[in-house]
N, CA, C and O atoms as a GROMACS GRO file, in nm:
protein
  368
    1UNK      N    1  -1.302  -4.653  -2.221
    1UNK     CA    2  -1.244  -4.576  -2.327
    1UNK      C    3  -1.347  -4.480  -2.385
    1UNK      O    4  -1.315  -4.374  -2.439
    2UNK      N    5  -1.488  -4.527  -2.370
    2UNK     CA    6  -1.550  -4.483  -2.450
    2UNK      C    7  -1.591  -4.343  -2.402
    2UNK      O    8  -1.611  -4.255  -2.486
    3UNK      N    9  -1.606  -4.313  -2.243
    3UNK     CA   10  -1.608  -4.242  -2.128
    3UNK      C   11  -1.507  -4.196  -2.138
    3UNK      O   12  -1.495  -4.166  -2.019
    4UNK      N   13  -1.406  -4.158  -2.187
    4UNK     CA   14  -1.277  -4.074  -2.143
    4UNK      C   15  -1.285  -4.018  -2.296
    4UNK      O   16  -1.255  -3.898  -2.299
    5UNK      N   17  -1.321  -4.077  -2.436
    5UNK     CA   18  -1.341  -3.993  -2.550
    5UNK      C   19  -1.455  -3.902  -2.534
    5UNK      O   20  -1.435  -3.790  -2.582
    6UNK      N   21  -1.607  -3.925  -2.461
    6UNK     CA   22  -1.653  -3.907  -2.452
    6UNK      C   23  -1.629  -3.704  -2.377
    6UNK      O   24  -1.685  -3.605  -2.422
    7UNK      N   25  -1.549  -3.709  -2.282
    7UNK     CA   26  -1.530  -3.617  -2.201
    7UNK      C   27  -1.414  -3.555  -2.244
    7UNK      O   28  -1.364  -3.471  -2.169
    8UNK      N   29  -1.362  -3.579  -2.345
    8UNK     CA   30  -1.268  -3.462  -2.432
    8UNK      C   31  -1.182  -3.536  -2.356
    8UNK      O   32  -1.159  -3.443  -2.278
    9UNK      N   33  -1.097  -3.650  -2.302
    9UNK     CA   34  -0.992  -3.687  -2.229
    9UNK      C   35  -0.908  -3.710  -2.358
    9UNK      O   36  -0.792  -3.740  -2.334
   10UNK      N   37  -0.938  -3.704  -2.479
   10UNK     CA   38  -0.816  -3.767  -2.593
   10UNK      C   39  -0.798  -3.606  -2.661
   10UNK      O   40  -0.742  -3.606  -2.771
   11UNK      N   41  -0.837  -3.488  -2.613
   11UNK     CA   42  -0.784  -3.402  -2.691
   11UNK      C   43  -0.657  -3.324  -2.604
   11UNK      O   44  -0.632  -3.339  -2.485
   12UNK      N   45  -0.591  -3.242  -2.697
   12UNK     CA   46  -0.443  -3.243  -2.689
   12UNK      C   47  -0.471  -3.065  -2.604
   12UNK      O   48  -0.537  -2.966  -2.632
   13UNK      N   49  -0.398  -3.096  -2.517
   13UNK     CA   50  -0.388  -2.947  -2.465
   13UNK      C   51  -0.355  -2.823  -2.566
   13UNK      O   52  -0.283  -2.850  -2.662
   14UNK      N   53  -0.421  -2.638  -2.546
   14UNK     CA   54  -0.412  -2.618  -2.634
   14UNK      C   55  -0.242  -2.508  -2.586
   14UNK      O   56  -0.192  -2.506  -2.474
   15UNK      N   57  -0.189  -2.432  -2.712
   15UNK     CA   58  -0.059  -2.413  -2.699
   15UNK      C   59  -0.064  -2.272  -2.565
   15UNK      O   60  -0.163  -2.229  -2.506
   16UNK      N   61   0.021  -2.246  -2.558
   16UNK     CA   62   0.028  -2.132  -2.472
   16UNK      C   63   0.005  -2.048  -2.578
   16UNK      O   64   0.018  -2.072  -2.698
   17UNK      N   65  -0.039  -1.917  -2.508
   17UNK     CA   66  -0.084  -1.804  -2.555
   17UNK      C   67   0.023  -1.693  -2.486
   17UNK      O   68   0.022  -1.662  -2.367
   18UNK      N   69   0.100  -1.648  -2.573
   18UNK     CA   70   0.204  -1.504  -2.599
   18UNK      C   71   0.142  -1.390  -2.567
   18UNK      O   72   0.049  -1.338  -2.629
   19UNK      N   73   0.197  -1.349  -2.466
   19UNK     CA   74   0.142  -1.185  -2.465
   19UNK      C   75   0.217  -1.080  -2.524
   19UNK      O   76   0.338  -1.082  -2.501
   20UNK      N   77   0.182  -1.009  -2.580
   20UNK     CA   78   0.280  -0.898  -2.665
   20UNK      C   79   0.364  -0.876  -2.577
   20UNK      O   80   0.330  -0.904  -2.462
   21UNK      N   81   0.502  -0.817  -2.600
   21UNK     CA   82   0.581  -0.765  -2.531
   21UNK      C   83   0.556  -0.621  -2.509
   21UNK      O   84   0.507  -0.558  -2.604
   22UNK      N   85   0.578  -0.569  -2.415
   22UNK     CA   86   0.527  -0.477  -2.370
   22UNK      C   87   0.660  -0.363  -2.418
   22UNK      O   88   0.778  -0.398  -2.417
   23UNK      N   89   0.613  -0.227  -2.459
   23UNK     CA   90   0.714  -0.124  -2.491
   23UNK      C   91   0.780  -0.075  -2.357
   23UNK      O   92   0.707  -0.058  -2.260
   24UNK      N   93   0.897  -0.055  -2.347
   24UNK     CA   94   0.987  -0.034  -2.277
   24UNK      C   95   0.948   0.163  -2.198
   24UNK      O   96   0.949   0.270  -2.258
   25UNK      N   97   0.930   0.143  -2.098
   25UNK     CA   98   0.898   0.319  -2.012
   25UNK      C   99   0.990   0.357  -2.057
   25UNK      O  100   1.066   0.292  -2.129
   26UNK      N  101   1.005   0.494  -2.014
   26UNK     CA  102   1.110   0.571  -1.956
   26UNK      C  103   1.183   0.532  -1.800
   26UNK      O  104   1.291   0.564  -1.750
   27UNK      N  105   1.071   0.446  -1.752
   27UNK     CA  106   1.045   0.379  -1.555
   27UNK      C  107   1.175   0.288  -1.626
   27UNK      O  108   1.290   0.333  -1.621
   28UNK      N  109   1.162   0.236  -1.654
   28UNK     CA  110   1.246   0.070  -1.723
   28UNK      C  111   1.375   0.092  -1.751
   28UNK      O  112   1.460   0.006  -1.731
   29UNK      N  113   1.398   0.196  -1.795
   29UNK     CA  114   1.546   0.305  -1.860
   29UNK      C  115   1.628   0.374  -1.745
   29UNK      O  116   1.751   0.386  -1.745
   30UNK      N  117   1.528   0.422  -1.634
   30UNK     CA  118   1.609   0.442  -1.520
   30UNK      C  119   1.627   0.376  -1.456
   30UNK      O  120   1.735   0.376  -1.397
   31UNK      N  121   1.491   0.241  -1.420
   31UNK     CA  122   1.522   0.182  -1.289
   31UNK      C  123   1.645   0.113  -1.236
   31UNK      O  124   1.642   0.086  -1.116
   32UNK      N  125   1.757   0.078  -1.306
   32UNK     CA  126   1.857   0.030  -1.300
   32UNK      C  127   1.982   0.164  -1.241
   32UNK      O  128   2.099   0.160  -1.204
   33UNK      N  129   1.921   0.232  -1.252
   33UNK     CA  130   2.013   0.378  -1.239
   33UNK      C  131   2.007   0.418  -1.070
   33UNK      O  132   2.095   0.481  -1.011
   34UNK      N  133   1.870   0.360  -1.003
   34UNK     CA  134   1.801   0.393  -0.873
   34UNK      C  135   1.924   0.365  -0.780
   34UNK      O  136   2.022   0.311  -0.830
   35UNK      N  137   1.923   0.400  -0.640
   35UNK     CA  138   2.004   0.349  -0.581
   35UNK      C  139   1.980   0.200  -0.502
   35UNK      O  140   1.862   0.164  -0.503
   36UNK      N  141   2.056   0.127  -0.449
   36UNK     CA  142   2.024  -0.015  -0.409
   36UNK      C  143   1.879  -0.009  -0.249
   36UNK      O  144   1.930   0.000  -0.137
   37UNK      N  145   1.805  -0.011  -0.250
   37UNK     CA  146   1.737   0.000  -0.120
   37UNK      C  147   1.647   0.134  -0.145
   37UNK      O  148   1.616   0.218  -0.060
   38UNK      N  149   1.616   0.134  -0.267
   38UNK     CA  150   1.529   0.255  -0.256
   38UNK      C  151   1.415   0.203  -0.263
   38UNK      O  152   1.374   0.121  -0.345
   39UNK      N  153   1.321   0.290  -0.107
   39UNK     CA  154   1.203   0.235  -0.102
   39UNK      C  155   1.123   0.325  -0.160
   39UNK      O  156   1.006   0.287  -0.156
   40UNK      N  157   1.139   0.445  -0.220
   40UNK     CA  158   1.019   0.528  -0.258
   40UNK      C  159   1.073   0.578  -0.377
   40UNK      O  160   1.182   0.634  -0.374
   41UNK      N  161   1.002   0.563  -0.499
   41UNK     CA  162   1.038   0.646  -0.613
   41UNK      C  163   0.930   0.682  -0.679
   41UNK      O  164   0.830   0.613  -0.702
   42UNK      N  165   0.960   0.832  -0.719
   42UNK     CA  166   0.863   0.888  -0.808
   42UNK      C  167   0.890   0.917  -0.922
   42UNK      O  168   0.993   0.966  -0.967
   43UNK      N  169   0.775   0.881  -0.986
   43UNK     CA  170   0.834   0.891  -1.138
   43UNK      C  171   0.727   0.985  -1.218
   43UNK      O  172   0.609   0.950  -1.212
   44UNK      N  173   0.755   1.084  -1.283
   44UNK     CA  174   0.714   1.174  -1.365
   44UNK      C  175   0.771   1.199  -1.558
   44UNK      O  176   0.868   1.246  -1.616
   45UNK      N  177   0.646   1.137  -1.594
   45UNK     CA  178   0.686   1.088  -1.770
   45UNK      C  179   0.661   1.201  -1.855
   45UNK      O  180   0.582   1.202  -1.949
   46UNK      N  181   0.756   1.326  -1.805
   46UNK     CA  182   0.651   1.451  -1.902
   46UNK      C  183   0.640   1.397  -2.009
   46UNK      O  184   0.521   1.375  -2.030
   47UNK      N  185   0.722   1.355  -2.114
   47UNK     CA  186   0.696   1.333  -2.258
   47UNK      C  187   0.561   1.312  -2.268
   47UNK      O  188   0.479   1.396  -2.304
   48UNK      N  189   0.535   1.180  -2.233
   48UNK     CA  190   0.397   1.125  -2.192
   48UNK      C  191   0.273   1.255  -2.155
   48UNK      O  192   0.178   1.289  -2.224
   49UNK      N  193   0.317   1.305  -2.027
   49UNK     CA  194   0.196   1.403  -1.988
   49UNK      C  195   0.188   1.545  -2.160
   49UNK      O  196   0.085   1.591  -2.210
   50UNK      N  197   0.323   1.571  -2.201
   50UNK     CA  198   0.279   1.642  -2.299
   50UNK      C  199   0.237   1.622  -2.410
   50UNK      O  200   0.217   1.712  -2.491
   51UNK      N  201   0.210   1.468  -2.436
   51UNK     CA  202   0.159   1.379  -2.553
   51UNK      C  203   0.008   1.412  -2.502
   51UNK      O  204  -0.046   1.510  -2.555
   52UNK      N  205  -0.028   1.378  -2.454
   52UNK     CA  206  -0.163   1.350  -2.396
   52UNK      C  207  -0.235   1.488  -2.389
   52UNK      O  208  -0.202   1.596  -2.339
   53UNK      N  209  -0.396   1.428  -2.486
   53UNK     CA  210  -0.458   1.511  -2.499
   53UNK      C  211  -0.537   1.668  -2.405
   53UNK      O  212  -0.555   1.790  -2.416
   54UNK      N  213  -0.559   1.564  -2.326
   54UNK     CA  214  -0.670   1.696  -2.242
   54UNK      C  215  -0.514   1.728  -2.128
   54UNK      O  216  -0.554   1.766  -2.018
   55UNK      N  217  -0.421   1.723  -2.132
   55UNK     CA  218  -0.344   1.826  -2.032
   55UNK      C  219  -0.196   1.864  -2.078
   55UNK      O  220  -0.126   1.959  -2.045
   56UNK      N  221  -0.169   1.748  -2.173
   56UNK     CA  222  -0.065   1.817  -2.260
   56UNK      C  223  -0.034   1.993  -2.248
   56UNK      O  224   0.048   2.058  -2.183
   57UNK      N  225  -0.153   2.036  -2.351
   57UNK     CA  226  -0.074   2.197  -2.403
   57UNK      C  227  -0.060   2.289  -2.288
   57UNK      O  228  -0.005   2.399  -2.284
   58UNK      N  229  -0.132   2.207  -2.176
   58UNK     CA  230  -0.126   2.314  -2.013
   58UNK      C  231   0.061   2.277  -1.974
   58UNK      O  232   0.150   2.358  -1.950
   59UNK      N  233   0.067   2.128  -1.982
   59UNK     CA  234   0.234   2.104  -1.906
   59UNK      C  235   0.322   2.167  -2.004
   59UNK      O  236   0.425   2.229  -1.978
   60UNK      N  237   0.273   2.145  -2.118
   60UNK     CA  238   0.380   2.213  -2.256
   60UNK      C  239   0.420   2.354  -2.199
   60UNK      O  240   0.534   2.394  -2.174
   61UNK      N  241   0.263   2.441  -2.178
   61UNK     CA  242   0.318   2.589  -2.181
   61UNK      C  243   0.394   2.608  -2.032
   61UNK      O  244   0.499   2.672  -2.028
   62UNK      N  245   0.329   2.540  -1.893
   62UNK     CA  246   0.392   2.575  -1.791
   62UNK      C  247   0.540   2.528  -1.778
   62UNK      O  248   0.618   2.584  -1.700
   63UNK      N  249   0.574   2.434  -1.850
   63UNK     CA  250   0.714   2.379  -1.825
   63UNK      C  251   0.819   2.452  -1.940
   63UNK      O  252   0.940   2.441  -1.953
   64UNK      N  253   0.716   2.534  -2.018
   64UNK     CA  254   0.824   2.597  -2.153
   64UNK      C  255   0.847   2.772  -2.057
   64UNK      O  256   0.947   2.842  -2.076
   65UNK      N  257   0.725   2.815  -1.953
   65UNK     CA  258   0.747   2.873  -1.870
   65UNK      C  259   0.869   2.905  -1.758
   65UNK      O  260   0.943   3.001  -1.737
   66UNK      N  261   0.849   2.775  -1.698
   66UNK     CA  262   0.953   2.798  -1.591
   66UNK      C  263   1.127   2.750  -1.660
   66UNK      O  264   1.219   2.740  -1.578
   67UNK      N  265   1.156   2.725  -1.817
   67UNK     CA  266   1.282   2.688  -1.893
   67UNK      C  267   1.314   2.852  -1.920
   67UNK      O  268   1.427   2.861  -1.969
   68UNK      N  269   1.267   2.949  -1.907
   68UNK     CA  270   1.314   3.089  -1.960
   68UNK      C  271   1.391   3.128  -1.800
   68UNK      O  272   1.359   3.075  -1.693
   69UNK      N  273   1.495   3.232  -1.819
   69UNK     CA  274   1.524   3.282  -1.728
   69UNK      C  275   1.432   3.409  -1.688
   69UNK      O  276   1.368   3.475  -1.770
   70UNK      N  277   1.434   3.430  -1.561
   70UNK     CA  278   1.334   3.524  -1.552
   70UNK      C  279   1.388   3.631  -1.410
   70UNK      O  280   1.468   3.602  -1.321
   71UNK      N  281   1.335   3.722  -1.426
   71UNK     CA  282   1.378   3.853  -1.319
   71UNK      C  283   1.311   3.862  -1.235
   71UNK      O  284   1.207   3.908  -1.282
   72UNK      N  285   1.290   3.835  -1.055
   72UNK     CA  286   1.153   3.875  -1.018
   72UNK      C  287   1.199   3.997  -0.950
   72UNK      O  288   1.309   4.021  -0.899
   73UNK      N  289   1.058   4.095  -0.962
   73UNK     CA  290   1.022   4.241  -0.927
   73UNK      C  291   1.133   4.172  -0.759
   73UNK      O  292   1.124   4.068  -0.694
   74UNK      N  293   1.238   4.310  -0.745
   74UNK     CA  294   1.270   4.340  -0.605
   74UNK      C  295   1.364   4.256  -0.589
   74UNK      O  296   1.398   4.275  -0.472
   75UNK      N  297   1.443   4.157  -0.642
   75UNK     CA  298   1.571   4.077  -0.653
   75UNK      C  299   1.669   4.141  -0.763
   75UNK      O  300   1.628   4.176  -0.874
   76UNK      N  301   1.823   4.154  -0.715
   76UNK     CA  302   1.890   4.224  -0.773
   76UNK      C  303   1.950   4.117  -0.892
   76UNK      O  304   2.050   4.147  -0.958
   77UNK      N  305   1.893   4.019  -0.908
   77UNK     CA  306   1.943   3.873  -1.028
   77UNK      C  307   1.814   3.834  -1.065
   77UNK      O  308   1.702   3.855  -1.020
   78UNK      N  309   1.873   3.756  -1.186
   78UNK     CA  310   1.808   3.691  -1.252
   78UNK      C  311   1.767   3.503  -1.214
   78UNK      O  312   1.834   3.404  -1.183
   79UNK      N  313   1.696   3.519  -1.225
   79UNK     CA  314   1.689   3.282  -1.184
   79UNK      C  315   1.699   3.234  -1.329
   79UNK      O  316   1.630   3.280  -1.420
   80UNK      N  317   1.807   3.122  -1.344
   80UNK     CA  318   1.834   3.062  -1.444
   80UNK      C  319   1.667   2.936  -1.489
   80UNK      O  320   1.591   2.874  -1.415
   81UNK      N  321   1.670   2.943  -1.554
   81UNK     CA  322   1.534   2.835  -1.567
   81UNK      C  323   1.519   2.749  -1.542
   81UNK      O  324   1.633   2.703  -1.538
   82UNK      N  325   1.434   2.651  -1.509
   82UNK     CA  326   1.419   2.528  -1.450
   82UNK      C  327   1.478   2.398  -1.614
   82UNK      O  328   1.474   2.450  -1.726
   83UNK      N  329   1.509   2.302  -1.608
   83UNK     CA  330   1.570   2.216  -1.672
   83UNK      C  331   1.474   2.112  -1.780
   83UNK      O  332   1.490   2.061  -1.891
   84UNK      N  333   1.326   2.119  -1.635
   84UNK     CA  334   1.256   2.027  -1.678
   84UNK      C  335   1.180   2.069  -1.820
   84UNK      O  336   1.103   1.977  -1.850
   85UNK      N  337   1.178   2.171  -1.912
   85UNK     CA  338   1.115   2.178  -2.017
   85UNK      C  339   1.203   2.101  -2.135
   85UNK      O  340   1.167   2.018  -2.219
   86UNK      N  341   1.259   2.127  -2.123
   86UNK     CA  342   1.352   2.009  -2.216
   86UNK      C  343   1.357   1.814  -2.221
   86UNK      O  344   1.378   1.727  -2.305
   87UNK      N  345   1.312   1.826  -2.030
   87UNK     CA  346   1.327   1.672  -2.008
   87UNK      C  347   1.248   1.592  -2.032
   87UNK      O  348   1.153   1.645  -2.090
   88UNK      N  349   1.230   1.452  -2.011
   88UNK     CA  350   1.176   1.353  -2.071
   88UNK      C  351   1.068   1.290  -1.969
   88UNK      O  352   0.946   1.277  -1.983
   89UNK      N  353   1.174   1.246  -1.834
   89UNK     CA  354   1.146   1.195  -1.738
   89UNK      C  355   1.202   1.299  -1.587
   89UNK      O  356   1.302   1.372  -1.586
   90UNK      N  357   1.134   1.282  -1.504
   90UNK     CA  358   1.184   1.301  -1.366
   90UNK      C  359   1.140   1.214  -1.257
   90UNK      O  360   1.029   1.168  -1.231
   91UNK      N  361   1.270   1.202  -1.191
   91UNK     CA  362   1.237   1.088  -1.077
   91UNK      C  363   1.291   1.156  -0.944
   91UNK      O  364   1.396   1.219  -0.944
   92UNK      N  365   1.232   1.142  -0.859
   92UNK     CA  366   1.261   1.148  -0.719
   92UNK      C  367   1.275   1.038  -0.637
   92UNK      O  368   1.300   1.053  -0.517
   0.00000   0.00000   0.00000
């Protein structure tokens, strides 16, 4: 007995330890949306990239870029703007 107090054998296991729950992606919000058997997906978090310091105000201006409609020299139309300046997420 004295050998088993001796070696911590009478103390009580200690409790589990909780890991925070983790905040929910934008990944997490679509992945249910994916199709069944998809082996490759890409996922692109602009919100995220335009939060973020050192490349933010570059994706801000190029993606507030390609949202304008625009004329190019020698085409008799205009190109409607790309979608993604507004969006959140893009997945392929």
């Amino acid at each position: 007995m004295v050998a088993l107090v001796a070696c911590g054998g009478g103390a009580k296991p200690a409790a589990p330890v909780a890991a925070p729950a983790k905040p929910a992606t934008a990944f997490d919000r679509i992945l249910p949306l994916l199709p069944d058997g998809a082996q490759v997906v890409v996922e692109l978090d602009l919100a995220r990239l335009r939060a973020n310091a050192v490349v933010g105000p570059v994706v801000t201006r190029a993606l507030a870029r390609l949202s304008g409609d625009s004329h190019l020299p020698g085409l008799p139309f205009a190109m409607m703007g790309s979608p993604l300046a507004g969006a959140d997420a893009f997945v392929i």
